[in-house]
C-alpha positions in Angstrom: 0.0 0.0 0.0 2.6 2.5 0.9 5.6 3.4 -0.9 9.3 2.5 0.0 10.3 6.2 -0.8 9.9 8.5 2.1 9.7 11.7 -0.1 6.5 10.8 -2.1 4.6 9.5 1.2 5.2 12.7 2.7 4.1 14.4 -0.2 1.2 12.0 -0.2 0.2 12.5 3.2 0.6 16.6 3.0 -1.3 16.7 0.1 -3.6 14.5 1.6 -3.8 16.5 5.3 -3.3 19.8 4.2 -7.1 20.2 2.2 -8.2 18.7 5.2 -7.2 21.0 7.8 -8.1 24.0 5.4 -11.7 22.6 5.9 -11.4 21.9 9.4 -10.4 25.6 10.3 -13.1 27.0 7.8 -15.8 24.9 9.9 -14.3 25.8 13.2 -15.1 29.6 12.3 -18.9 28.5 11.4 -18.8 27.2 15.2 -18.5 30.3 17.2 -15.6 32.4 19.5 -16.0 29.4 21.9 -13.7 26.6 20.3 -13.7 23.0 21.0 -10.7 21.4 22.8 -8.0 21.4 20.3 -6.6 18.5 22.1 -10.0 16.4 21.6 -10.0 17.7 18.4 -7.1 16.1 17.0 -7.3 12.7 18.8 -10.9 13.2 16.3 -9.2 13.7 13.4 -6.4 11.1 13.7 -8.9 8.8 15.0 -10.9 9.4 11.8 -7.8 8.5 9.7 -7.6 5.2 11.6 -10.5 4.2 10.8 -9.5 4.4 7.0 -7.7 1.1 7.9 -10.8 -0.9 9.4 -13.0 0.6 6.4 -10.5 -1.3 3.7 -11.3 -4.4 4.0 -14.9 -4.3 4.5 -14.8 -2.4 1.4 -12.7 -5.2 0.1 -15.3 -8.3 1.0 -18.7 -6.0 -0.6 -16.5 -5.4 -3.6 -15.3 -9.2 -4.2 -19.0 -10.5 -3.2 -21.2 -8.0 -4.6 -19.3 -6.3 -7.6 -20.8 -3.5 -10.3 -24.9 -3.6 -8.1 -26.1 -0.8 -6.2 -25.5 -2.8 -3.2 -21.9 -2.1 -3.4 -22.3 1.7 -3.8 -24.8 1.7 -0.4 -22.2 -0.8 1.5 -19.5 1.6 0.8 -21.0 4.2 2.3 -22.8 2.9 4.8 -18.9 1.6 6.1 -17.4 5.0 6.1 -20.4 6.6 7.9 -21.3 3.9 10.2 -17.2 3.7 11.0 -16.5 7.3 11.2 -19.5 8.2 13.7 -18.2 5.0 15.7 -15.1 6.3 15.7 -16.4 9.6 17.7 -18.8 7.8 19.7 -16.1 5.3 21.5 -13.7 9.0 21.7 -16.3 11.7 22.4 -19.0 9.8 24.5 -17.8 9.4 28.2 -15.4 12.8 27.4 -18.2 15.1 28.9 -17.0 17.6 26.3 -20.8 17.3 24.9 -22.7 20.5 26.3 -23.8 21.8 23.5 -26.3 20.9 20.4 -23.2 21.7 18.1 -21.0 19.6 19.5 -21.3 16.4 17.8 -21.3 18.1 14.5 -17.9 19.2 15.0 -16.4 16.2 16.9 -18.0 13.9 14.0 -17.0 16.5 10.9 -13.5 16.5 12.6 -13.4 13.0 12.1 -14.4 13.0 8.7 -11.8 15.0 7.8 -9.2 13.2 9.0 -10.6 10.3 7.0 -10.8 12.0 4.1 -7.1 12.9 4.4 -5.7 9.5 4.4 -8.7 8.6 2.2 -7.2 11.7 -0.6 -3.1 10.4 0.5 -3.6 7.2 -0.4 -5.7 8.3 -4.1 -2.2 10.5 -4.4 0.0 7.6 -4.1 0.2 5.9 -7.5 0.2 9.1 -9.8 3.2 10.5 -7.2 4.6 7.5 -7.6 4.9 7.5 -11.5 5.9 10.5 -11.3 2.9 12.7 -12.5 2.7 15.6 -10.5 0.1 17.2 -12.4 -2.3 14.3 -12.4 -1.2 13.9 -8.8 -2.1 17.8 -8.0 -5.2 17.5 -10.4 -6.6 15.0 -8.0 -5.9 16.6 -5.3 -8.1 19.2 -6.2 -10.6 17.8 -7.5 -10.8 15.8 -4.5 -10.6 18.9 -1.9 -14.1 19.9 -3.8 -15.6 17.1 -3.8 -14.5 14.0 -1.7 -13.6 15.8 1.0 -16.7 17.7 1.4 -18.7 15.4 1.0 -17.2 13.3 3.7 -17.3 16.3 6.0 -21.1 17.1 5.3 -22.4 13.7 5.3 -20.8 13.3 9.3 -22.6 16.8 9.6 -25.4 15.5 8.4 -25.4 12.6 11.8 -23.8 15.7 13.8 -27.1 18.2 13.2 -29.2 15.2 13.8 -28.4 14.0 17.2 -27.8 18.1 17.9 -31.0 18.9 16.8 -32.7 16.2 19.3 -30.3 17.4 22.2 -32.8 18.5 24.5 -35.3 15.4 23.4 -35.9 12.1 25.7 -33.6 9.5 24.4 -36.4 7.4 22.3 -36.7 10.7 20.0 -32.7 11.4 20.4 -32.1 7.5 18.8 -35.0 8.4 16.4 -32.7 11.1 15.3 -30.0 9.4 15.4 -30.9 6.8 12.9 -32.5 9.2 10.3 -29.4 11.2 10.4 -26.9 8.3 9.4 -29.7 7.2 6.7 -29.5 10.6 5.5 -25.8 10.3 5.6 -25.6 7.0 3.6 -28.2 7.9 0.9 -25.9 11.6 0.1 -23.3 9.5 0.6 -24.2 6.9 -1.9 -26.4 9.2 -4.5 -22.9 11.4 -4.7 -20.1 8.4 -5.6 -23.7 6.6 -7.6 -23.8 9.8 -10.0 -20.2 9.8 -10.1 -19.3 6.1 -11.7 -22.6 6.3 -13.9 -21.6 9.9 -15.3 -18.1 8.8 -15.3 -16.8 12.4 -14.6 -19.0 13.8 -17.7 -21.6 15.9 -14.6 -18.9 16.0 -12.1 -20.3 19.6 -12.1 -23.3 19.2 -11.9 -22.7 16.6 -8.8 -20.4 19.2 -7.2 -23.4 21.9 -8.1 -25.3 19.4 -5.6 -23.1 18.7 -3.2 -22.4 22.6 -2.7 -26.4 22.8 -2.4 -26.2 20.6 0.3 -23.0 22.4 2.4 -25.5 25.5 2.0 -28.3 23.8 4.3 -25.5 22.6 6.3 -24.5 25.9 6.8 -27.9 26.8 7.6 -28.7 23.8 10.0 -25.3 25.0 11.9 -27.1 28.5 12.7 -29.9 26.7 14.0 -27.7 24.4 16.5 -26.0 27.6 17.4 -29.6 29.6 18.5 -30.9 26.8 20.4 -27.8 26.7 22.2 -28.1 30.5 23.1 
């Protein structure tokens, strides 16, 4: 998987992290002056790009037993959000750094970012390794717009859930819970569907979408941010 030359996994992993943390520092000024731990914050965000590891081969098993249907698409996503939001659960849970509706959003969009950037290193590996740079940087970007986001929103999409339920008994909170990581897997799944049918022809158009989406995002954040006030 990785490389024997040290120069092109560091290149790899920077071009990998870097997009990332540009997106983590734009959503930490959406939050408000209050910021989260920074310390919790990056235990997120490298716990999110472990769990790139234990997404693999799952990925592996639905793509060797259920190859080309639309099942693969859905199990594909359904991994990376079920494993991402684990991933923040078992860190964030017990932490009591929860006291607010925005919370999750940011602990679980944290995460998601830091899966993305391993997710993005490891897409950088073979054209770094053959030595194209501009398909390498090509990627990249086209990856920071789309990708990445759409990890970032679809773990929003779970955050605003359960923060929108905060102050709810804990048979609506679970109510909320569950729509918002079926919400996650079908953006999740309708982006990377619209993707390998279009073959990059409406990768505008998808990114159009997506960009759609990050604006109710955007909007949903406000609204965590007022009931906490």
């Amino acid at each position: 998987m990785f490389p024997s030359n040290p120069k092109i996994l560091g290149l790899a992993l920077l071009g990998g992290i870097v997009p990332s943390l540009v997106w983590l520092w734009f959503w930490l000024k959406e939050e408000d002056k209050r910021h989260e731990p920074v310390g919790l914050l990056t235990v997120c965000f490298l716990v999110g790009m472990i769990a790139v590891f234990f997404v693999l081969p799952i990925e592996r098993f639905i793509q060797s037993n259920f190859a080309g249907g639309g099942f693969q698409v859905v199990g594909w996503a359904a991994a990376e959000e079920l494993m991402k939001y684990l991933a923040v659960f078992i860190i964030v849970r017990r932490s009591g750094a929860i006291d607010d509706p925005l919370d999750w959003a940011i602990y679980l969009m944290t995460a998601a970012l830091g899966f993305a950037a391993l997710e993005n290193a490891l897409f950088l590996l073979k054209p770094l390794s053959l030595s194209q740079a501009t398909v390498g940087v090509l990627t990249g970007q086209l990856r920071f717009l789309g990708s990445t986001l759409l990890h970032t929103i679809s773990s929003a999409t779970i955050g605003i859930s359960i923060g929108l339920s905060f102050y709810m008994d804990k048979f609506r909170k679970n109510q909320y819970l569950v729509a918002g990581i079926v919400a996650a897997i079908a953006l999740h799944s309708a982006f990377n569907f619209f993707i390998m049918k279009g073959e990059g022809s409406d990768f505008l158009k998808v990114f159009g979408f997506l960009w759609v989406v990050t604006i109710v995002v955007m909007l949903l954040f406000e609204k965590l941010r007022r009931m906490k006030s």
